[in-house]
N, C-alpha and C positions, 0 to 999 in steps of 0.2 A: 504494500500500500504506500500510497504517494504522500508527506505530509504538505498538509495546504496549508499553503502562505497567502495571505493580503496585503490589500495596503488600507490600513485604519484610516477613515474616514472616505473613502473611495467613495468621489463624486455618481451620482447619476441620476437625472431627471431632476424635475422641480418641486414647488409646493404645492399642488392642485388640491382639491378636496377629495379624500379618499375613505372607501368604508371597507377595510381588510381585515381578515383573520388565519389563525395558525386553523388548521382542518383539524374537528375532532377526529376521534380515533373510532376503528372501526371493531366489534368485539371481535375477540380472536382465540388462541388457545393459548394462555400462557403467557404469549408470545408482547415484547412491546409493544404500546400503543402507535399507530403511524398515522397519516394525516388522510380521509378522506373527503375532507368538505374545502371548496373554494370559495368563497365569496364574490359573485360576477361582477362586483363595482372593484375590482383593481384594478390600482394605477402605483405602479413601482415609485419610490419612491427615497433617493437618496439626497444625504448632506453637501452642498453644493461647498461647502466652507472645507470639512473634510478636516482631519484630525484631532486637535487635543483645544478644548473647547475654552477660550481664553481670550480678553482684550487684545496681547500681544500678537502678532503676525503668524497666520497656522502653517503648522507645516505638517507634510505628511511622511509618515514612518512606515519603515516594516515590519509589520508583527505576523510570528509566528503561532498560529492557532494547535490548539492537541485535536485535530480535526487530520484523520486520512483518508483521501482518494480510494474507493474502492474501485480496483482496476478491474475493466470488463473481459468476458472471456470470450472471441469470434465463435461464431455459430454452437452459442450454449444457450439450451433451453431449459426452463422448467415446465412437466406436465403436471395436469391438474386432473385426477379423478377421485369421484364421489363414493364411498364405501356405504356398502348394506348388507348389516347384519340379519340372517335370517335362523331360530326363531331370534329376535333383540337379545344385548349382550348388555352385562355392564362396560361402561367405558373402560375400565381399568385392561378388565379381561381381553376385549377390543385388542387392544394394542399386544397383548400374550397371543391370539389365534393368527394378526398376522403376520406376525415377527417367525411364523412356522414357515411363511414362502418370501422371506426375505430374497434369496437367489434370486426371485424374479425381479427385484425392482432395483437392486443393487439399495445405494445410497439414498435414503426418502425420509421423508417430516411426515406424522401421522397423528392429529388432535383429535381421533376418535368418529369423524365421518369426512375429512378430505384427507388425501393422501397428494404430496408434490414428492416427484422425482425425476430426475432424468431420461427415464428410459420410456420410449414411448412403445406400447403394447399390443399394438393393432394386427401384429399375425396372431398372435394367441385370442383373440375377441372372436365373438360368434356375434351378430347384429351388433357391434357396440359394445358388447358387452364381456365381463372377461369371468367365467366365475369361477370359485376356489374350495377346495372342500377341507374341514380339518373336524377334529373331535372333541369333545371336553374331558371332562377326566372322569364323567358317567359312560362315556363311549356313546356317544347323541352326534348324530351329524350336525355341524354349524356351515349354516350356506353362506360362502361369501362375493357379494358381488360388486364388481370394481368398471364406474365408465367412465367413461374419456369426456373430462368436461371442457378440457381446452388446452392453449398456453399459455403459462402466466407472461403479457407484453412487460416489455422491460420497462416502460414509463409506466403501466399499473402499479397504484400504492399497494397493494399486495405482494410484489415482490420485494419491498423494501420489509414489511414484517416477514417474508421467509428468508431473509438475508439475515435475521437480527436471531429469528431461531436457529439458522446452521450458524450464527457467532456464537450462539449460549452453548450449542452440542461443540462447539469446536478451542470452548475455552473447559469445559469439561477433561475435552482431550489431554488439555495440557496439564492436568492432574490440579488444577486450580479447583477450591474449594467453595462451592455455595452456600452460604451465611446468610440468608434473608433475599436479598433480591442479590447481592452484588457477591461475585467472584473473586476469593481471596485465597496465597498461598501459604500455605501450614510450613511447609518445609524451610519456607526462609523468613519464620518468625523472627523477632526480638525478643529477646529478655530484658525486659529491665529490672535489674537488681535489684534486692533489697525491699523490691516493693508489690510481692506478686503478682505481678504483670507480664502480659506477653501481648506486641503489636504483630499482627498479620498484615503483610501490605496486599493492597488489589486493587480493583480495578470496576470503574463504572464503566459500562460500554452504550453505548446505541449507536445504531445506523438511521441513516434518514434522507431524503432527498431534499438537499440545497442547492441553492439558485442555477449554477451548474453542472453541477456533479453530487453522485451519490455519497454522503460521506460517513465516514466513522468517528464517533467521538470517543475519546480516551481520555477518563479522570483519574489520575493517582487517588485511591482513597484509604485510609487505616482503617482496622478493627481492633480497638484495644479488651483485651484478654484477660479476665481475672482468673487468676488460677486458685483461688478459693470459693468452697461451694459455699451453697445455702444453709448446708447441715454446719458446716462451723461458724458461721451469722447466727445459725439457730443456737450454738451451745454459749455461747457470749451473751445471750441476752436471755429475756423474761420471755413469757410467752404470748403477754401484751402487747411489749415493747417487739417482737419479732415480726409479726404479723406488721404492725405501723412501720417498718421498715424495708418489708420484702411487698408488701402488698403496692401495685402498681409498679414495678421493676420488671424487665426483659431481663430471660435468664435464656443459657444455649444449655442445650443436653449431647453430650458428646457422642449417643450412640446413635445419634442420627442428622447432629449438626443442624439442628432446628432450634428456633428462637420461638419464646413464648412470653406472652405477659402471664402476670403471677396475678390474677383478681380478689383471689381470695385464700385462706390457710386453713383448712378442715380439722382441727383437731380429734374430731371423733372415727377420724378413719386412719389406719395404718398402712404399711404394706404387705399386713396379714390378710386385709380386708382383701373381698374378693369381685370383678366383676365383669360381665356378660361379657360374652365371643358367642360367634354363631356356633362352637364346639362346645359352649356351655360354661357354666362358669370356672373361674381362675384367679386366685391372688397374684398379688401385684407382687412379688417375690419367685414367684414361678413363671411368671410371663416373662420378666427381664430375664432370668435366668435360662428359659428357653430357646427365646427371641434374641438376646445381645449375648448371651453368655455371662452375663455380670451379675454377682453375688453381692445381693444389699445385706449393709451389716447389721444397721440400726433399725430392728423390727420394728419399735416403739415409736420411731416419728411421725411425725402428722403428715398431711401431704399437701402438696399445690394444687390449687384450684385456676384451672384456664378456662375462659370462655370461649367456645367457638368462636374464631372470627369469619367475616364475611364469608372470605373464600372457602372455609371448612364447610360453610351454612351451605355456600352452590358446590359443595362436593356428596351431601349427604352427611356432614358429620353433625350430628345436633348434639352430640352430649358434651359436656364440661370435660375436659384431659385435665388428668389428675398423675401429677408430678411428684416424683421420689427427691424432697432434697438435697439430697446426697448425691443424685446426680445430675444439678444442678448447676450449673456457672454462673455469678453477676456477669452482668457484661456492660454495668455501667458503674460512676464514679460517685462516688458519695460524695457529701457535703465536705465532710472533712479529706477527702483524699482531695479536691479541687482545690482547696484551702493550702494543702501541703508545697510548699516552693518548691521543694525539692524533687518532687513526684514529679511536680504539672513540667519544673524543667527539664526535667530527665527524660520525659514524652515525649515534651515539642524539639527534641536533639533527630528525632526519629519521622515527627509527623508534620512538624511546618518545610518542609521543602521549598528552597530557593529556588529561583526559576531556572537555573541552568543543571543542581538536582534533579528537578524535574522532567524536564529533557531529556535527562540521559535517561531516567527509568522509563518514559515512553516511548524512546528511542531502543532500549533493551526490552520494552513487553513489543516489539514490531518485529524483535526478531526470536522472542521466547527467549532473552538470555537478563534475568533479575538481577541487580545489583541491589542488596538492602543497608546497602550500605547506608523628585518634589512635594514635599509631604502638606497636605492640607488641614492643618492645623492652627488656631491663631486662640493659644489659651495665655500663653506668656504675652501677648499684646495687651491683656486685660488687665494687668500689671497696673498697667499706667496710662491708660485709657477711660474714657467716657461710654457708659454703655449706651445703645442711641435712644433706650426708651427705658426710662427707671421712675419709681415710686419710693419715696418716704414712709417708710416701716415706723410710724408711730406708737400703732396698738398692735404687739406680738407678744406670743404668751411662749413660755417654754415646761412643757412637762419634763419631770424627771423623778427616778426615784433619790431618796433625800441622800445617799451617802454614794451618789455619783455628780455630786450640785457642785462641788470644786471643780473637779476636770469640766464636766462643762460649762460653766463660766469662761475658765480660761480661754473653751473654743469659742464660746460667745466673742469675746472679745476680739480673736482673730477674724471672725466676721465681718466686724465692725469696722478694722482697719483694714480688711479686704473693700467693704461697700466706699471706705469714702476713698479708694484708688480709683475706684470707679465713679464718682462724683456723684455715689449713693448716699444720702442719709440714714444712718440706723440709728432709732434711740437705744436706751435700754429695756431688757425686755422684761415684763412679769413669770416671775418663777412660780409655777405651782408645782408644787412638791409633794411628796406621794412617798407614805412608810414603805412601799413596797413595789415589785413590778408585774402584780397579778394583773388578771384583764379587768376584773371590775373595780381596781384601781385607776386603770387608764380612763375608765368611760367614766368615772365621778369626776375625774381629774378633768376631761374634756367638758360635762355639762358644765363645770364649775370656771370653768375658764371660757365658754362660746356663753354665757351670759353676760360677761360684760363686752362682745360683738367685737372680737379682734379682728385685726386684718389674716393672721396667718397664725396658723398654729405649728411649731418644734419639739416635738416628742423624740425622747431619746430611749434605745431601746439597749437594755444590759444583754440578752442575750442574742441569739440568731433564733426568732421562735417566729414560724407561719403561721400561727393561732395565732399570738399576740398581735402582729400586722395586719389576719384578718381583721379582728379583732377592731384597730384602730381605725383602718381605712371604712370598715364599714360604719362606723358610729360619725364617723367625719365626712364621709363622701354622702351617705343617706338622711343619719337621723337630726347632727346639726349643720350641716351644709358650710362648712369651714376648710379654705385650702389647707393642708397641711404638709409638712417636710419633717418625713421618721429618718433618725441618722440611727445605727448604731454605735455604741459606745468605745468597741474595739476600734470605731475608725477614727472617730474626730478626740479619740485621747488613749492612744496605743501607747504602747510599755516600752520602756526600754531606749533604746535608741533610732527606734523606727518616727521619731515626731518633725523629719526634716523636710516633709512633704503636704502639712499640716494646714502652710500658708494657701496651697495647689486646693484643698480639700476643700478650705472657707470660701475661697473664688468660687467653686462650686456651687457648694451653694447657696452662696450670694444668688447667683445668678438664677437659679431654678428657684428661688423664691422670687424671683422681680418675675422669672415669668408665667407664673402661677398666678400672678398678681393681676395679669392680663398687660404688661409692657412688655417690649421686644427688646434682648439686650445686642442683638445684630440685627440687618436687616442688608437685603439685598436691592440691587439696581432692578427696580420690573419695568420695562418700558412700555407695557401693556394696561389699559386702565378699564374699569367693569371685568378684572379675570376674576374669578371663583375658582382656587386650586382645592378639588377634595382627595380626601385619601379613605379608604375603603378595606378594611378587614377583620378576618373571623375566629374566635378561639373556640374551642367546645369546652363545655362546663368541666369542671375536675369534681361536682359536684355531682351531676348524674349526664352520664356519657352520650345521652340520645339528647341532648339539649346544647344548644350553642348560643356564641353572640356573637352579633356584627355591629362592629362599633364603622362611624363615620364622622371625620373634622375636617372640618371645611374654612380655609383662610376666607377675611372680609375684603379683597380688593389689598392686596400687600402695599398698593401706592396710597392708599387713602389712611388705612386703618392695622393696627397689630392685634387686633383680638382676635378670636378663634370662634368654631361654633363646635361641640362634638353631641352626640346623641349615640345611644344603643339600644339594638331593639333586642329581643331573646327569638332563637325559634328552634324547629325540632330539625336535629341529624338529618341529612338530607333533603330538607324542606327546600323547595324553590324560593328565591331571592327579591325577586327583582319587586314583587310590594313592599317587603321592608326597605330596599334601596329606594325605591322612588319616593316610600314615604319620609327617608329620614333625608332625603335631598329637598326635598320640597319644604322640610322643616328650614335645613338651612337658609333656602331659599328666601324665607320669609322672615331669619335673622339679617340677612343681609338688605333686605328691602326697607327692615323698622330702624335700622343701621344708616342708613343713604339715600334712604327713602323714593328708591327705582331697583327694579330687578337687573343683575347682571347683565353686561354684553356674551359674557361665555361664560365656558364652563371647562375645567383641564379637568376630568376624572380620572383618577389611576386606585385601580381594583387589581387589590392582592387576594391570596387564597384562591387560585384559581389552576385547576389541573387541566391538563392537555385536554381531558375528557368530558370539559364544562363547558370550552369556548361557545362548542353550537350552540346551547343553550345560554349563555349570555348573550350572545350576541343577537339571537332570534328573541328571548323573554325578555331581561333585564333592560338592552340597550331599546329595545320596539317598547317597552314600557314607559323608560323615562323620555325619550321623543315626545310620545301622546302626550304623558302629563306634561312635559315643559310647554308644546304646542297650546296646551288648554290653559296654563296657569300666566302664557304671554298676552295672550287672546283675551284672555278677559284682562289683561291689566292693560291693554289698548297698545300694546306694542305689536304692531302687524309684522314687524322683520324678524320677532322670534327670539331665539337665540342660538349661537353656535356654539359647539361641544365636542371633543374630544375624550374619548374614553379607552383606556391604555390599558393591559395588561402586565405586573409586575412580575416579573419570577427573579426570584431570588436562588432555586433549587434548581441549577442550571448544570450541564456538566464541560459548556467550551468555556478552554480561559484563551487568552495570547498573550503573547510574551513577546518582548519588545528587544533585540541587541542582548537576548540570553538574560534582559531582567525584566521585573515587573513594568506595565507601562504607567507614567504617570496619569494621578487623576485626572481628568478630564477627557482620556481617551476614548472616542466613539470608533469601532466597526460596525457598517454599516450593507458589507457588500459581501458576498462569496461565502461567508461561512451563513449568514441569514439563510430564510425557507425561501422560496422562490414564490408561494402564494402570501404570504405576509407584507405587510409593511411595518417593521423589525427592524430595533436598532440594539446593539447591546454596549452599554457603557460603565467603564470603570469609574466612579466617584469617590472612589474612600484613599486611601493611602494605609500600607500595611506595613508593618518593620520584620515580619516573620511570614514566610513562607511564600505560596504564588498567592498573589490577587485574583479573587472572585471575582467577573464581572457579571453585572442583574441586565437581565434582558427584558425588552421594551415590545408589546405587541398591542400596536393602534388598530383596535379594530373598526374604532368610528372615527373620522375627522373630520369638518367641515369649517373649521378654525381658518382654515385659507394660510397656515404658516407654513413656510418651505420646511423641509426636514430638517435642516442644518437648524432653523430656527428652534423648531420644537427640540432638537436634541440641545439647545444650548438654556433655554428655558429651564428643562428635564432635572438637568446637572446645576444649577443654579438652585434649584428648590430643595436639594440634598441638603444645603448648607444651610437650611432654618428649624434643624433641632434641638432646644434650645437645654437639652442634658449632655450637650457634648458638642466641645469650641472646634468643629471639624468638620467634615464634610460625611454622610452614611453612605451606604449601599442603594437607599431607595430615598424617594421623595421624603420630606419632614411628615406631609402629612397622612402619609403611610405608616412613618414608624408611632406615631401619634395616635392612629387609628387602631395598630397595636398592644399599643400599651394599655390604651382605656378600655380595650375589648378583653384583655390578659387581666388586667385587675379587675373586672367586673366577674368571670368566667371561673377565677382563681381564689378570691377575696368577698366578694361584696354579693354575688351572684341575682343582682338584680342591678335595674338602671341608678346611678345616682340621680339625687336632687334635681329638678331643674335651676334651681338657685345658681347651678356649677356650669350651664352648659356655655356659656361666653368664658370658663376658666380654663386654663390648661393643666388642674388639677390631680391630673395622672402620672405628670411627670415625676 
């Protein structure tokens, strides 16, 4: 395979108005999703400016993409026939009856009623048809018949998913191990010492048809390894205390190299307990011992409790898999191994890859041979700078418990001569002081301080507790409608000699309290006036799993106004969208009108949470929904020209990066051409700045526009709105008001599991 190169920013076409999308995907066996739906209003659409998106003079670079050319093969076909089981089989068995006349097809892909292969069959066929005779293991004829339904053309999206399933059987080959979706190799693990660990490196793969050529994408990715089970989690702790820490955790089982969530811990069943096989019943001690050969030691332990998911639900499996934890592996990192410097450094020695490591390992999985062996930031300007929008912190309350009231004063203070570097005022603030740091100490401590109507409340928390932050955020975001900022107490008065970065800590948040407050302590150049930027995304409850929320914040015109709108609605697991989006836009809508008192000229949408397999449906529901209403809500407000809108797709879970001269490319870099889909209008761009490993870039899929902005414009827009988050002096991966839309969807989903106040929705009180 060929690796494909471009050139970042590669001009082509202009700014027309365009309504494009990436093709949902068609159901398949297994097999990745690939694109079958076009959009008939495309019109291509490239950056006429072309590279690294900046006042100064552009220039255009070579970047190397982890994207390979799959090279074609002269007069190679795939045939396509239809399988029929006669009397009906199970699928499983399907695939055992005709793996018995393999000789005849040679090399072939079989999802249990098409069969693709090479070899095409037509002298063995009687009218069409080819049929096959085998037995079961009652000795019962099974009729098998095989016809000729065609050949797969090489521009058909069908052959780009039989290309992706001969990559999954052919990375098989290469003794690479399957782990969940992705391909990783055991044999050229890592150890890391000292800390029971082991890194497997591998590999995301997909194929797909872009703008020119069919390509392959190649992602380096890790899977880090605990090599301690669940049975010694289980003997270190209570049997409270175990369950609260295994429950909701992915664990692998090594005798089948399958990942499972842990839902729940049965204490009343062992693996003496016994249950159903179509042979009758069996404990769970003789089955492994049958089936794996492995001798469980500890009869007496409880077991894991899995719920079928989806995929087991369309395979037939309804009951709950029930786990031995002893044969069990975490395969995630706990609070305090995250916590550990010495762990997390000793990881990222292995797992952040520089871009010319990187290279080489894709460069050595091309040929099967493994080796395992300008930054956008302006936090130190705020130093000695003006923030552009600040408030006067007159009435601020500080909770705390009473024998942590010294160390925080003193951060107090650091605050305060943080605020007036920044030509903030901070008075000083009312200390309510609390014997202790229970929760119903917090929530007295809260009534008793939002009655005398502060501007901002500073609760400080002694330990790292999820209950107590629930806790807080819900008594402040719902029942008394008060912005708040919870520090913990390890950070803003650490031990030791760690307090030299203290000063770094108060600038913070300084600043996240001015913008809580509803000022902006940055602001960007928008040369655009009437825009409406929203951000748009969805967390599922942690509280009960078939329930989600979609949170939405929407800027007021960034030239006119710094305040915000945000709203969340709740709705069920797979519930269709587009009512809750059009209703919580139209709310916006109607903040921005009592705000300026006229409705927007546009609208910039960018909606996250959205999988390859949704497009169709947002694009046909969501986006044909909010048209209608925006059309009804302009019409009656006597503006006959409407409004114009753009609505973008985020992906953030992408697997092309590029690489620039063997390193990362600076933020600001747009590719826009050759590695894109060829039915999209797709841009993907670097925004953030990284010091470890390769740069992630978030890819950009406009499926509506009629903004009238050339592409070069909207990509320079795009990358400008990254840099209005107002918890971090830098530029993100996605728009401000994306990460925004995140975070109030994560805390309400997480914490508070209903909508806040509307007292709060002009606050940016989630930050």
């Amino acid at each position: 395979m060929d690796n494909a190169t471009g050139s970042a920013g590669h001009s082509r076409g202009g700014g027309n108005p365009v309504a494009r999308g990436r093709r949902p995907p068609q159901a398949g066996s297994g097999a990745p999703q690939v694109s079958t739906w076009e959009n008939p209003n495309v019109g291509i659409s490239h950056g006429s400016s072309g590279g690294a998106i900046h006042p100064q003079p552009v220039c255009k670079v070579v970047a190397r993409a982890n994207c390979y050319r799959v090279l074609k093969k002269p007069k190679w076909s795939i045939h396509q026939y239809r399988v029929d089981f006669s009397p009906n089989v199970d699928m499983v068995v399907r695939r055992a009856y005709l793996a018995h006349h393999k000789e005849l097809f040679g090399r072939y892909i079989f999802d249990g009623t098409v069969l693709f292969c090479t070899v095409y069959l037509d002298d063995k066929m009687v009218n069409g048809v080819l049929e096959l005779l085998t037995k079961n293991r009652e000795g019962e004829i099974i009729q098998i018949k095989l016809k000729h339904v065609g050949v797969v053309d090489i521009t058909d999206a069908q052959l780009v998913q039989i290309l992706n399933l001969m990559l999954r059987r052919s990375m098989e080959g290469l003794k690479l191990q399957l782990v969940g979706r992705n391909f990783f190799d055991p044999l050229e693990k890592v150890n890391v010492t000292d800390f029971q660990m082991k890194i497997w490196p591998g590999y995301q793969t997909f194929i797909r048809q872009h703008e020119q050529d069919i390509l392959l994408c190649a992602e380096i990715t890790q899977k880090v390894m605990r090599t301690d089970t669940l049975y010694q989690i289980m003997t270190e702790t209570a049997k409270k205390s175990f369950a609260q820490r295994v429950i909701g955790t992915v664990v692998l089982t090594d005798y089948n190299n399958k990942t499972y969530r842990v839902d729940d811990v049965n204490f009343d069943i062992n693996p003496l307990s016994t249950f159903s096989t179509k042979d009758g019943g069996v404990s769970y001690i003789k089955y492994y011992k049958q089936r794996y050969n492995i001798t469980i030691r500890d009869q007496q332990q409880p077991m894991l409790v899995s719920r079928p998911t989806e995929r087991n639900l369309r395979g037939g499996q309804e009951d709950f898999i029930m786990l031995v934890p002893e044969l069990c592996r975490a395969t995630e990192l706990t609070d305090s191994m995250r916590s550990n410097f010495r762990l997390m450094k000793a990881m990222g020695e292995h797992t952040r890859l520089n871009p010319q490591r990187r290279l080489e390992r894709l460069r050595n999985f091309n040929q099967r041979r493994i080796i395992c062996d300008q930054n956008a930031d302006w936090t130190r300007e705020f130093r000695s700078n003006a923030m552009f929008a600040h408030v006067d912190m007159k009435r601020w309350y500080v909770i705390v418990p009473r024998h942590s009231l010294r160390q925080v004063q003193k951060f107090v203070k650091l605050c305060i001569r943080a605020a007036q570097s920044m030509k903030m005022r901070i008075s000083d603030p009312v200390y309510e002081k609390m014997g202790d740091d229970r929760n119903a100490s917090y929530s007295k401590a809260i009534d008793n301080a939002t009655s005398r109507d502060p501007q901002i409340l500073m609760l400080v928390m002694v330990t790292n507790n999820e209950e107590k932050y629930f806790c807080i955020k819900q008594k402040c975001c719902f029942d008394r409608q008060v912005p708040s900022q919870v520090v913990k107490l390890r950070t803003i008065a650490p031990r030791g000699d760690k307090t030299s970065g203290l000063m770094s800590i108060a600038t913070k948040v300084v600043i996240q309290m001015n913008a809580k407050l509803m000022c902006a302590p940055w602001m960007i150049d928008m040369p655009l006036k009437g825009l409406i930027t929203v951000g748009f995304d969805v967390c599922h409850s942690a509280k009960d799993r078939n329930m989600s929320y979609g949170a939405l914040v929407a800027t007021m015109d960034l030239t006119a106004s710094t305040r915000y709108y945000s709203t969340v609605t709740q709705h069920m697991k797979g519930q269709e969208l587009s009512n809750e989006i059009t209703m919580n836009l139209t709310c916006a809508l109607k903040a921005y009108r009592s705000e300026h008192g006229t409705l927007p000229k546009s609208i910039l949408f960018f909606r996250d949470s959205v999988g390859d397999g949704q497009l169709y449906q947002v694009f046909n529901t969501e986006i044909n929904c909010l048209k209608k209403k925006l059309d009804e809500m302009y019409i009656s407000a006597g503006i006959s020209s409407g409004c114009s809108m753009a609505f973008i797709i985020v992906s953030k879970r992408i697997n092309t990066r590029y690489i620039v001269n063997k390193q990362n490319p600076v933020p600001r870099t747009v590719v826009d051409y050759l590695i894109t889909l060829p039915e999209c209008y797709e841009f993907f761009l670097v925004s953030q700045s990284v010091r470890q490993g390769t740069v992630s870039p978030t890819s950009y899929n406009v499926l509506h526009d009629n903004m009238g902005l050339p592409a070069d414009k909207m990509q320079i827009l795009t990358y400008k709105l990254t840099t209005l988050y107002y918890n971090w002096s830098g530029t993100l991966r996605v728009p401000a008001v994306c990460q925004y839309a995140h975070k109030l969807a994560f805390l309400v989903a997480e914490s508070i599991h209903r909508a806040p106040n509307n007292a709060l929705e002009n606050k940016l009180h989630f930050l």
